[in-house]
C-alpha positions as a LaTeX table, in Angstrom:
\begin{tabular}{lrrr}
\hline
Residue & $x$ (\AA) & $y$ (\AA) & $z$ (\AA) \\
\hline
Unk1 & 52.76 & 76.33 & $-55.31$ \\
Unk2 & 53.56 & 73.04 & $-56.19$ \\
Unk3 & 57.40 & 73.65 & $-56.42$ \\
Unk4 & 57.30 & 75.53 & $-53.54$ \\
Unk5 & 55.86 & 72.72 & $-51.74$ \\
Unk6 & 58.62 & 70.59 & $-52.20$ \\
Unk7 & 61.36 & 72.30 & $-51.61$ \\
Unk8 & 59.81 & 73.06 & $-48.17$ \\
Unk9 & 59.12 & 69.24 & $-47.92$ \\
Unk10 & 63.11 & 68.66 & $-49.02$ \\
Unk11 & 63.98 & 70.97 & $-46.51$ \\
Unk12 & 61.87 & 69.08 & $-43.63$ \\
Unk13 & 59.58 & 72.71 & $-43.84$ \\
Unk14 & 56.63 & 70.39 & $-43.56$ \\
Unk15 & 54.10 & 72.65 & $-42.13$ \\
Unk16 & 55.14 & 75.24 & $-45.26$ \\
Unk17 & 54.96 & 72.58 & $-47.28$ \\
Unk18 & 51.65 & 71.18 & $-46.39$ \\
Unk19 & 50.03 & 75.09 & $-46.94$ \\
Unk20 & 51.29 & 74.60 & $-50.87$ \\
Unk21 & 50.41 & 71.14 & $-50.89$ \\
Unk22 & 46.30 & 70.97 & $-49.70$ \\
Unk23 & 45.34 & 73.60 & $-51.77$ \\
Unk24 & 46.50 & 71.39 & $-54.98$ \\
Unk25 & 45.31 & 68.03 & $-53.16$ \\
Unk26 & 41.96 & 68.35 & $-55.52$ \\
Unk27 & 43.83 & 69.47 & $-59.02$ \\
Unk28 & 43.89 & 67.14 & $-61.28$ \\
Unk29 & 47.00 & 67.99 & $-62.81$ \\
Unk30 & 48.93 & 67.43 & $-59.17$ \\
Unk31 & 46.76 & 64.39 & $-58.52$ \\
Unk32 & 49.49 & 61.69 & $-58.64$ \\
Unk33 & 51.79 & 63.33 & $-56.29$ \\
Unk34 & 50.28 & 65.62 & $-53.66$ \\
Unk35 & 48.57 & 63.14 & $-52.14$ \\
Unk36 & 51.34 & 60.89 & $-51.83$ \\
Unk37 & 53.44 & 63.91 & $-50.37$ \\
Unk38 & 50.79 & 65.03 & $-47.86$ \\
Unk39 & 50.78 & 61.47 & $-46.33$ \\
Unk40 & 54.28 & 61.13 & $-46.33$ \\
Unk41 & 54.37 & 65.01 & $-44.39$ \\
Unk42 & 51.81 & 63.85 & $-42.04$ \\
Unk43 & 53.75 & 60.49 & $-41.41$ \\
Unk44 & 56.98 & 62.35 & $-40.85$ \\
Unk45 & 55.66 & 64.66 & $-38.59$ \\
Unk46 & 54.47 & 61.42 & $-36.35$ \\
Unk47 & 50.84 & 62.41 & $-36.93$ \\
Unk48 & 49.81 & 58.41 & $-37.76$ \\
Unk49 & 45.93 & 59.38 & $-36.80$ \\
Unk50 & 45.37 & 61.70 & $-39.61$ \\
Unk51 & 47.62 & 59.39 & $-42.15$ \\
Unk52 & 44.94 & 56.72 & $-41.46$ \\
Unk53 & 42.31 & 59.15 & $-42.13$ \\
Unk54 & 43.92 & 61.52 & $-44.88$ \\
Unk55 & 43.90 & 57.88 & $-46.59$ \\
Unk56 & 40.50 & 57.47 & $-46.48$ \\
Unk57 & 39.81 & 60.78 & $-48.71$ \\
Unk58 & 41.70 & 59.02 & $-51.97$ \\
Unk59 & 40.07 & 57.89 & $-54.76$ \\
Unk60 & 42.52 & 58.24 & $-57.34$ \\
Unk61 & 43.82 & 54.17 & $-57.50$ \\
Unk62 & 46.62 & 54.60 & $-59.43$ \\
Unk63 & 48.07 & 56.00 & $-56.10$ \\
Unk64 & 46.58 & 54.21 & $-53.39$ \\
Unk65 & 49.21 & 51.53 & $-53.15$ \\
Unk66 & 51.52 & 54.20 & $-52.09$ \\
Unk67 & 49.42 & 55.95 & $-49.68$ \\
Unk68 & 48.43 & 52.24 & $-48.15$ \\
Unk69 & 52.64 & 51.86 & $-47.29$ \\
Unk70 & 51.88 & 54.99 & $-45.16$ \\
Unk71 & 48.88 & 53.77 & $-43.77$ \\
Unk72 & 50.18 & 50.32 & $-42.60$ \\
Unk73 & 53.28 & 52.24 & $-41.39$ \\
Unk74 & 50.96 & 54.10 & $-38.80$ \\
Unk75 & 48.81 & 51.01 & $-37.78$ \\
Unk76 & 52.42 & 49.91 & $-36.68$ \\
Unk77 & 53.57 & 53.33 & $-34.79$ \\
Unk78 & 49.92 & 53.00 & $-33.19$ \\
Unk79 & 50.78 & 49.65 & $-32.21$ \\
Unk80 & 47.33 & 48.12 & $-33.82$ \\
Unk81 & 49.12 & 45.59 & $-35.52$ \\
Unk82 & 46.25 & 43.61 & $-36.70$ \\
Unk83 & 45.26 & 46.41 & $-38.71$ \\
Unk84 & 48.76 & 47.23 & $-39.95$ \\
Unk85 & 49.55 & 43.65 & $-41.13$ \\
Unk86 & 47.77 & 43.45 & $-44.20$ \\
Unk87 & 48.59 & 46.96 & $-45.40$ \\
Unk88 & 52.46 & 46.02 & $-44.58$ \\
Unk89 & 51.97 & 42.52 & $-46.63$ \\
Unk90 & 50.48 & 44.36 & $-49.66$ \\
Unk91 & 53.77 & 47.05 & $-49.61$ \\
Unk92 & 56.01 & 44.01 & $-49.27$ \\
Unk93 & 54.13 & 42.11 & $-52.35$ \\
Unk94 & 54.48 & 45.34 & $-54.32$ \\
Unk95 & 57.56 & 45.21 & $-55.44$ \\
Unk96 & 58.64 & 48.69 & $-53.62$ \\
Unk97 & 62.06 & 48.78 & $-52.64$ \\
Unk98 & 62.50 & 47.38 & $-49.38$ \\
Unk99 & 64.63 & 48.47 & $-46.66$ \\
Unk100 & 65.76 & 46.89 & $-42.98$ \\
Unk101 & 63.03 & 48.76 & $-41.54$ \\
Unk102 & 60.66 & 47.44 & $-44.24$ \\
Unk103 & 61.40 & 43.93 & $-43.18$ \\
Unk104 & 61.48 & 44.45 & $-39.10$ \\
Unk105 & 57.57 & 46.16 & $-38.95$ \\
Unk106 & 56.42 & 43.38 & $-40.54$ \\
Unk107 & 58.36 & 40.87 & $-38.52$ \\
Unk108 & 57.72 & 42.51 & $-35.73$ \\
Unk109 & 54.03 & 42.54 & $-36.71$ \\
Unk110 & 53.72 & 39.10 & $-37.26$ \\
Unk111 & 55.06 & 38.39 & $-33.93$ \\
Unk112 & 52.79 & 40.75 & $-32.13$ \\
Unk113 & 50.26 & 39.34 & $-33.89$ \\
Unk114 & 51.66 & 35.43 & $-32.95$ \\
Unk115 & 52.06 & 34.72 & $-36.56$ \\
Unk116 & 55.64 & 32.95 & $-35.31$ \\
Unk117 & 56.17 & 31.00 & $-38.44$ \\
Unk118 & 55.84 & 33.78 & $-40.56$ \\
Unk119 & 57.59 & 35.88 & $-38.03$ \\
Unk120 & 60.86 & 34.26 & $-37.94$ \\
Unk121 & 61.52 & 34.46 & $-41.86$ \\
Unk122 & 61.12 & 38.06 & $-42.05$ \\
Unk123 & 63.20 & 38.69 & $-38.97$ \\
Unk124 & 66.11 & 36.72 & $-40.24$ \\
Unk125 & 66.36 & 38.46 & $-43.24$ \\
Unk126 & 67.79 & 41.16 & $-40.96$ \\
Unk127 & 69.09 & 38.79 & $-37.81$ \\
Unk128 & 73.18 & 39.71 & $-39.10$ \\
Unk129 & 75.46 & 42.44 & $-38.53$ \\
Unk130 & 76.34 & 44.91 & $-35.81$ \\
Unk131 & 73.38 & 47.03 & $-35.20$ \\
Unk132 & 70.78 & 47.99 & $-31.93$ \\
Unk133 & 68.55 & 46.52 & $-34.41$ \\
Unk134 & 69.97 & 43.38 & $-34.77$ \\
Unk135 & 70.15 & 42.90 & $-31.42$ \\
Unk136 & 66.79 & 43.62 & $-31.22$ \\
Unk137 & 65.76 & 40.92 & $-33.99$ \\
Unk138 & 67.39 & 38.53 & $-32.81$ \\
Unk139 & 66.06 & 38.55 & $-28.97$ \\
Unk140 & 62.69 & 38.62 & $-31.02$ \\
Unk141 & 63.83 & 36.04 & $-33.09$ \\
Unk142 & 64.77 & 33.88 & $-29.98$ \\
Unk143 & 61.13 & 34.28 & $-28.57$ \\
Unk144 & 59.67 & 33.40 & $-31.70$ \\
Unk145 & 61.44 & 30.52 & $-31.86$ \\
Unk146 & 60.63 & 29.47 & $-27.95$ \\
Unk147 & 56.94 & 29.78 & $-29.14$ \\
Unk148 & 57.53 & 27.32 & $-31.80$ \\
Unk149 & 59.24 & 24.98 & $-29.64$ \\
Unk150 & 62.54 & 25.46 & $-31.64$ \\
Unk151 & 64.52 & 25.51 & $-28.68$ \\
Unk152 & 68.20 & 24.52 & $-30.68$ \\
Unk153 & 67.57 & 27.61 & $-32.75$ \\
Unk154 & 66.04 & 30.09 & $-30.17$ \\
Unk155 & 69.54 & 29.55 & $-28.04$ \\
Unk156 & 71.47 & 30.90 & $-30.87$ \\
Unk157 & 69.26 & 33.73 & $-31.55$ \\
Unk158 & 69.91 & 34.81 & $-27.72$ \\
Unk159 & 73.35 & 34.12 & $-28.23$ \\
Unk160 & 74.04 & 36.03 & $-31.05$ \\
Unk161 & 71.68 & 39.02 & $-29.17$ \\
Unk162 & 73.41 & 38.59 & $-25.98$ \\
Unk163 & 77.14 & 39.63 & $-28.17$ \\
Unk164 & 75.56 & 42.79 & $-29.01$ \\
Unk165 & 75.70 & 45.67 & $-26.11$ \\
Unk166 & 73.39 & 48.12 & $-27.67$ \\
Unk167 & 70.65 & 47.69 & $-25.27$ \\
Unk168 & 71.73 & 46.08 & $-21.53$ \\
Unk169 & 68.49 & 44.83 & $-20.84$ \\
Unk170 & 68.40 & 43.02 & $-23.91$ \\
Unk171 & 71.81 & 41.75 & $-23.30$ \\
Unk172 & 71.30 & 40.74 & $-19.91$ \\
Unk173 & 67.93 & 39.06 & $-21.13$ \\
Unk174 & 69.68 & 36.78 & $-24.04$ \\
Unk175 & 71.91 & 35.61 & $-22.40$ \\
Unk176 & 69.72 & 34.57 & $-19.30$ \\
Unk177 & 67.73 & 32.82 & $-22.11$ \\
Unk178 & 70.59 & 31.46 & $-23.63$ \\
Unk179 & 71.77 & 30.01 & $-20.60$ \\
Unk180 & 68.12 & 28.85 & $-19.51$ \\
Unk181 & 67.33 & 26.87 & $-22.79$ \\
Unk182 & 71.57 & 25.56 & $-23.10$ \\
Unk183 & 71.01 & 24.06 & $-19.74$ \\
Unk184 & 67.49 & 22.08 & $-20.14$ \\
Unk185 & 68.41 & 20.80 & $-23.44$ \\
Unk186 & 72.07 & 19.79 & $-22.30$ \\
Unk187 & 74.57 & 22.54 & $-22.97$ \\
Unk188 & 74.95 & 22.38 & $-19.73$ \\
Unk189 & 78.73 & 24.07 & $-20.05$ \\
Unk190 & 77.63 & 26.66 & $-21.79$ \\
Unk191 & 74.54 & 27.04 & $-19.09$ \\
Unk192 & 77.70 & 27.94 & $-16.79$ \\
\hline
\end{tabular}
């Protein structure tokens, strides 16, 4: 079953897989893993209720770090960031392997949450490059900065959003912003 399981999880089967999978959830021998791949099914399949309380269920510790990433992941789809934060801090302090996306939930939860100085060093470590999401972090960036009254470095995170043309409204919002804050703190040719 177990085998089974996984290639119907490799293949995206995830309803096959999860009929191998919860009949091992309890076996010791499989108690490292299934767990960890029943979350990650359930979080694939956009299901971030029953992540949350498939979560609760584990005992086995040696595992619940990775189960945690899963759970903080769905605080963040749920958009109940106060929950999520923690859980995303404790996957960042891990050690795990951390991708753009890694870095932009908890930005972007620290923002929600108006944790702006911790915000704005998260974002940044994703604020370059060519992307929807970097447009995206840096018109958050720019608003965290505005919050802190860092109104130098909030113009050049609109600017640099405004550039990007992934999203119009978030082009068209930048560079409002950008022109806004060059003209009250005297950039007024660039205001123009």
């Amino acid at each position: 079953n177990y085998y089974l399981g996984y290639i119907a999880m490799s293949d995206k089967k995830y309803d096959a897989a999860l009929k191998y999978f919860i009949p091992l959830y309890s076996n010791k021998q499989f108690a490292g893993t299934v767990p960890v791949f029943i979350a990650q099914i359930y979080y694939a399949q956009g299901k971030y209720e029953q992540v949350i309380r498939f979560a609760d269920t584990i005992s086995n510790t040696k595992i619940i770090r990775d189960i945690q990433s899963y759970v903080g992941k769905s605080y963040y789809q749920l958009e109940k960031f106060d929950k999520a934060q923690p859980l995303l801090e404790q996957h960042h302090a891990s050690g795990a392997n951390l991708i753009d996306e890694d870095h932009f939930e908890l930005g972007y939860t620290y923002f929600m949450n108006k944790a702006y100085d911790k915000a704005y060093p998260e974002l940044s470590k994703i604020s370059s490059g060519n992307t929807e999401m970097t447009q995206t972090v840096n018109y958050i960036l720019g608003n965290c900065f505005l919050a802190l009254q860092k109104k130098e470095n909030a113009r050049i995170a609109f600017l640099n959003a405004s550039k990007l043309n992934f999203d119009s409204k978030v082009t068209e919002k930048s560079l409002f912003n950008y022109a806004k804050l060059s003209y009250e703190i005297a950039f007024q040719n660039d205001a123009i």
